[in-house]
ZAMARGU-4260 file (C-alpha; in steps of 0.2 Angstrom, whole numbers, plus 5000, padded with zeros to 4 digits):
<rodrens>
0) 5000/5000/5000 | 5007/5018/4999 | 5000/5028/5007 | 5002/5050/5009 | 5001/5061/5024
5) 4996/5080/5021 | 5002/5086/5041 | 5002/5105/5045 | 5020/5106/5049 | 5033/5091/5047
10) 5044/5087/5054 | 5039/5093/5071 | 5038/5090/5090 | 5018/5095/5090 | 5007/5081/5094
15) 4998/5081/5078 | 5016/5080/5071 | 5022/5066/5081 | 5005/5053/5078 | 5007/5058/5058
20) 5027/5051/5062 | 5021/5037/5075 | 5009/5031/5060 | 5021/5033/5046 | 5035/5024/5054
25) 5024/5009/5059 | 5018/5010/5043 | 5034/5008/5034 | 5040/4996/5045 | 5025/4984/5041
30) 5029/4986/5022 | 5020/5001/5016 | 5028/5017/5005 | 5025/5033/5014 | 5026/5050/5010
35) 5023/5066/5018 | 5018/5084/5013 | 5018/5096/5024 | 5011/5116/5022 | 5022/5125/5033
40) 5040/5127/5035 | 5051/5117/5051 | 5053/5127/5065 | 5070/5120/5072 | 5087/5116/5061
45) 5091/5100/5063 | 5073/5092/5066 | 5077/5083/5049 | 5083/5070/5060 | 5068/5064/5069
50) 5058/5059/5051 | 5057/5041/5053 | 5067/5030/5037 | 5059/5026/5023 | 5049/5041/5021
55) 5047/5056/5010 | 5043/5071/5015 | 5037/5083/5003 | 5034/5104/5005 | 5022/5111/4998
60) 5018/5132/4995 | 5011/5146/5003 | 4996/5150/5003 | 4988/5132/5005 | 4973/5136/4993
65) 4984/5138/4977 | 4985/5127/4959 | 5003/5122/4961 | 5000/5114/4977 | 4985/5104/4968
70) 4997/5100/4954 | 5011/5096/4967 | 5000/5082/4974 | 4992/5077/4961 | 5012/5071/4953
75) 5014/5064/4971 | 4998/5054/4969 | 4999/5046/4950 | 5017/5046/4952 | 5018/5033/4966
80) 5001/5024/4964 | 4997/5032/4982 | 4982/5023/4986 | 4975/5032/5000 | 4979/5051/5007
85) 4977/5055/5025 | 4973/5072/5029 | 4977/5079/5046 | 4969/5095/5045 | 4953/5092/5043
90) 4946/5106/5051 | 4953/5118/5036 | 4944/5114/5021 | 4956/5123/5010 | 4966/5109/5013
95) 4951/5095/5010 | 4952/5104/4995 | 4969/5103/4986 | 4970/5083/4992 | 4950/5078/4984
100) 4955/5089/4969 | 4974/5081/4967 | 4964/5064/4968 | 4950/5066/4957 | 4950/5053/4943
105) 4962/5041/4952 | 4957/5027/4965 | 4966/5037/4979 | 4954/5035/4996 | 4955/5053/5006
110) 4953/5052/5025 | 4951/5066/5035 | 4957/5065/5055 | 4950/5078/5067 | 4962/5081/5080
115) 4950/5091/5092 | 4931/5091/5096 | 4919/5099/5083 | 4913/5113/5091 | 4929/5120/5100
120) 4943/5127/5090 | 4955/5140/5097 | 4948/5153/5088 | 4930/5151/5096 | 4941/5150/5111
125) 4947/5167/5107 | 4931/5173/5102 | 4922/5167/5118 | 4937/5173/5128 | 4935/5192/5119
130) 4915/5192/5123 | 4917/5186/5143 | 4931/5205/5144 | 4918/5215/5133 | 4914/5230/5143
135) 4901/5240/5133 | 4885/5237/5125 | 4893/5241/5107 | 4908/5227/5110 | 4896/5214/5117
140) 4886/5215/5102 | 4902/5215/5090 | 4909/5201/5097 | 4896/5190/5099 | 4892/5191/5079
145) 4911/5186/5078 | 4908/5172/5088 | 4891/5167/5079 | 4902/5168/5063 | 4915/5158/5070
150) 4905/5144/5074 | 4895/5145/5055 | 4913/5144/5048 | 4917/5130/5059 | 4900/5120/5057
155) 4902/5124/5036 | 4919/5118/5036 | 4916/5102/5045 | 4900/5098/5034 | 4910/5101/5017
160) 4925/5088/5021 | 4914/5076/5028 | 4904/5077/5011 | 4921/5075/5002 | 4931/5062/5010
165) 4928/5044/5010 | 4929/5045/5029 | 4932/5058/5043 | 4942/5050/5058 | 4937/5057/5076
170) 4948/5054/5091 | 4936/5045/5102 | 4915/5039/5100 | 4913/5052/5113 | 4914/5066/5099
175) 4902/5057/5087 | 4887/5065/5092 | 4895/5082/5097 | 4900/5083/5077 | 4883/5077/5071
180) 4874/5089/5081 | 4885/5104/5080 | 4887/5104/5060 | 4870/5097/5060 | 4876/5081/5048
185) 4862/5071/5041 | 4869/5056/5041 | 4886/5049/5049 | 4890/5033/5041 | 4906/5039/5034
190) 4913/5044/5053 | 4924/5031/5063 | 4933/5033/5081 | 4950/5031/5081 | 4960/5034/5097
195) 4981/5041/5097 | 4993/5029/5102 | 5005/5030/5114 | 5021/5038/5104 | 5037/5036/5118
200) 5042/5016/5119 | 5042/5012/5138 | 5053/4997/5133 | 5065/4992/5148 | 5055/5004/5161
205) 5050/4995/5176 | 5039/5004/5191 | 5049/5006/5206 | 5039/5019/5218 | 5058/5021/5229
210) 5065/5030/5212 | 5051/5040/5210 | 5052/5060/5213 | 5040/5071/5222 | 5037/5080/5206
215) 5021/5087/5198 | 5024/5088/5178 | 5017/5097/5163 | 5025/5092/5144 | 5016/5103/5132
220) 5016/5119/5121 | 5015/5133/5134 | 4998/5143/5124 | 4988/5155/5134 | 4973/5148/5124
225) 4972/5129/5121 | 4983/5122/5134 | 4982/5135/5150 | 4998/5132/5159 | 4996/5146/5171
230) 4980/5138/5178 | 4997/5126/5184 | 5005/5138/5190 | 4992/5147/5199 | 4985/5130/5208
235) 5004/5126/5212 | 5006/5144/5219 | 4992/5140/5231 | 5000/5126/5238 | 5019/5123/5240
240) 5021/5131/5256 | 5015/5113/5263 | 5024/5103/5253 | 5041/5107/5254 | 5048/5093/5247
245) 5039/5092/5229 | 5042/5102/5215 | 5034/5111/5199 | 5043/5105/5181 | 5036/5113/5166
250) 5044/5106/5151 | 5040/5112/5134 | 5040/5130/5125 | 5028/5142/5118 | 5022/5162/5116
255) 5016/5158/5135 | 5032/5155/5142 | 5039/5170/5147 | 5021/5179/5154 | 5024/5161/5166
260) 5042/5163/5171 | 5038/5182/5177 | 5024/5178/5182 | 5033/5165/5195 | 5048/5180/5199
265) 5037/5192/5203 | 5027/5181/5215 | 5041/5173/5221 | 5032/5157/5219 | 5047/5143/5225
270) 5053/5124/5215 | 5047/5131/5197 | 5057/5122/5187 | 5056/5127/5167 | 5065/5115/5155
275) 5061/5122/5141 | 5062/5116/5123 | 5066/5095/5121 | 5074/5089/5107 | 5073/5070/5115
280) 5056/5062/5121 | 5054/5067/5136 | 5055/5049/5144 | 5068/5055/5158 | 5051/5068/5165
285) 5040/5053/5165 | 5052/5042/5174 | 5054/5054/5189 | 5039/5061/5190 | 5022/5058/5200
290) 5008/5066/5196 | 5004/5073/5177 | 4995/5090/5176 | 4982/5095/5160 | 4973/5109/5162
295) 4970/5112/5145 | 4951/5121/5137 | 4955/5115/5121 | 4959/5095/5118 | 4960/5082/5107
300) 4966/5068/5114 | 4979/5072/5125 | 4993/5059/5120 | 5004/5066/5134 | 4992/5058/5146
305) 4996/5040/5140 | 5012/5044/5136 | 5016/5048/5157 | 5003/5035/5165 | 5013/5020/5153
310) 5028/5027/5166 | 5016/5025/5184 | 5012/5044/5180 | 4994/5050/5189 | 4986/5060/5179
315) 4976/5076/5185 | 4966/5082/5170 | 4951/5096/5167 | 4940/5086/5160 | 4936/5101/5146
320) 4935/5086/5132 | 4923/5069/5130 | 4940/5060/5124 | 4949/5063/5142 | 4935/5047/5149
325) 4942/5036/5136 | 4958/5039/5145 | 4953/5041/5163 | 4943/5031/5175 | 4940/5044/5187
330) 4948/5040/5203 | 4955/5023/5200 | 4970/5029/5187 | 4969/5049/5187 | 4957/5063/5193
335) 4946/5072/5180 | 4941/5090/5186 | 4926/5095/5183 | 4917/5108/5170 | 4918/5123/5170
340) 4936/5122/5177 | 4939/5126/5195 | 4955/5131/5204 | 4948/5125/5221 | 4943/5107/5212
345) 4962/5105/5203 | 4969/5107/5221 | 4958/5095/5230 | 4964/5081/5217 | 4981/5085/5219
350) 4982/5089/5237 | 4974/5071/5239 | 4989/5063/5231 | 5000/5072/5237 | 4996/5067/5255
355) 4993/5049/5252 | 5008/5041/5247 | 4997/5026/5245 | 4985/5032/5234 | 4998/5035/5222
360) 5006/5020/5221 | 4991/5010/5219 | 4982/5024/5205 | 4999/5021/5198 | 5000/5004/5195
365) 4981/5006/5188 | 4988/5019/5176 | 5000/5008/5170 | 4989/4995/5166 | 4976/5006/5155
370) 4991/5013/5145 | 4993/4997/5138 | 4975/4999/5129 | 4981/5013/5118 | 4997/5001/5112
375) 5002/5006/5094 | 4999/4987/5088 | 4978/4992/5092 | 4979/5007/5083 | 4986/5003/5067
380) 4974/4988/5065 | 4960/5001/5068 | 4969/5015/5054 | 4970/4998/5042 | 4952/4992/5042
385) 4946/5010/5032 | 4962/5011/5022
</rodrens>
């Protein structure tokens, strides 16, 4: 089979980047050709390294909606007998666009993954978050018919690359009806579930509590909008007075990152520890660390959940997304905080096991064992059954 990606930005260190390279690599490895065009340029020198063998990457233009890019992908496509194209961006229908238009005449199946729910995208997070600040009257009303025309954009999109492709992958079942009802599909038939699969190999990792640190962790893109790392912060400022021993590591980077780090100056908020930029998996986090943090508005799946309960990682995650109770059972292998998000609720969970060294190890070893549900060998078998 050959089979082509069409990622946002490839090579890259972003989750939707890493499953595209996940997929591809396993892919490979079971046989296939794989090739890969991505829209937009790298973002680090050297990241070359980190594209798995075997496959070809391919860039394409700027702007996305253009002829040469339909013409790149089209030579791509009849060239190498491609045989099925898997959009990742299906959220943009420019995108749905080129791909259905490169294909057109061939046999070329086109899949389209959604990497989020329906009816939450980052720029109806910003929308909603400009309406919540309006002051006057005259702003109130402006934004709100932004907002209304975010969400027609959204719904519109949605229903034209559902109506193109020959199927449109969701993260979890949960997100089934959300999209049907929000861009008010008619029928559904061409949907399917398919869940990420856990991307860092735990291979010689064995749980030993004894080794473990007193450290709460976060790995992710520091964004004021999607992924809220200051609600972290702001929960952790509250209480590491009575904690003394534990520690605050933040590992990743993003337009966040420095409103966080003088945020924790000038409140003199003690054991913040940023890490920064990884170029490596960040395995060595997951080995030390306890408890996992997530307290993100805007989800997809949340691979860096698996990735640190695979490592005896308890996860406390604001339960903002349907896909986060495919993850988590509630209690027994992580805490999900409840809508709308609250401060008082994210320290409750953590405080709990925090205190209860216990607790930990036993929600631990749980997390352990439900990480091995989302192994790579499940997922692919899922990804060949609609290829």
């Amino acid at each position: 089979m050959n089979i082509l990606f069409v990622d946002k930005r490839f090579p890259n260190y972003g989750g939707i980047a890493m499953v595209t390279s996940m997929l591809s690599r396993q892919f490979v490895a079971d046989g296939h050709q794989v090739f890969v065009a991505t829209l937009l340029p790298k973002l680090y020198d050297g990241i070359e390294e980190i594209i798995p063998k075997g496959v070809t990457v391919i860039e394409l233009d700027i702007p996305t909606w253009n002829i040469k890019n339909i013409r790149k992908l089209r030579k791509i496509i009849i060239n190498n007998n491609i045989d099925v194209v898997i959009n990742q961006w299906a959220l943009h229908p420019e995108v749905a666009y080129i791909c259905n238009r490169a294909r057109k005449g061939t046999k070329c199946k086109l899949i389209c993954e959604l990497h989020g729910a329906a009816d939450t995208t980052k720029m109806i997070i910003e929308r909603n978050d400009k309406l919540k600040q309006s002051k006057s009257v005259l702003s109130k009303i402006v934004n709100s018919v932004k907002l209304w025309c975010c969400h027609t954009i959204t719904k519109l999109s949605v229903r034209y690359v559902y109506g193109i492709c020959d199927y449109y992958v969701l993260l979890s079942n949960g997100f089934i009806p959300e999209l049907v009802k929000y861009a008010g599909l008619k029928e559904y038939s061409k949907v399917r579930a398919i869940g990420n699969a856990i991307s860092i190999s735990s291979e010689g990792f064995s749980y030993d509590y004894n080794k473990k640190k007193k450290q709460l962790l976060y790995v992710g893109r520091m964004d004021p909008y999607n992924k809220r790392v200051d609600r972290i912060i702001e929960a952790w400022e509250q209480v590491y007075r009575d904690y003394p021993d534990w520690s605050l590591e933040l590992v990743g980077e993003g337009p966040q990152l420095p409103n966080l780090k003088q945020y924790v100056v000038r409140n003199s908020i003690e054991r913040v520890n940023f890490h920064g930029f990884q170029k490596e998996p960040p395995r060595n986090y997951y080995e030390d660390a306890q408890v996992l943090m997530l307290t993100s508005d805007l989800e997809g799946f949340g691979l860096v959940i698996i990735e640190a309960m695979q490592f005896g990682v308890v996860p406390v995650v604001y339960g903002s997304y349907v896909a986060v109770h495919d993850i988590i059972e509630d209690g027994k292998d992580g805490f999900i905080t409840s809508m709308p998000y609250s401060q008082d609720n994210t320290i409750e969970c953590i405080r709990k096991l925090m205190d209860d060294e216990s607790l930990r190890q036993k929600m631990a070893h749980a997390a352990i064992e439900k990480a091995k549900r989302f192994s790579l060998e499940k997922i692919k078998k899922e990804w060949y059954s609609i290829m």
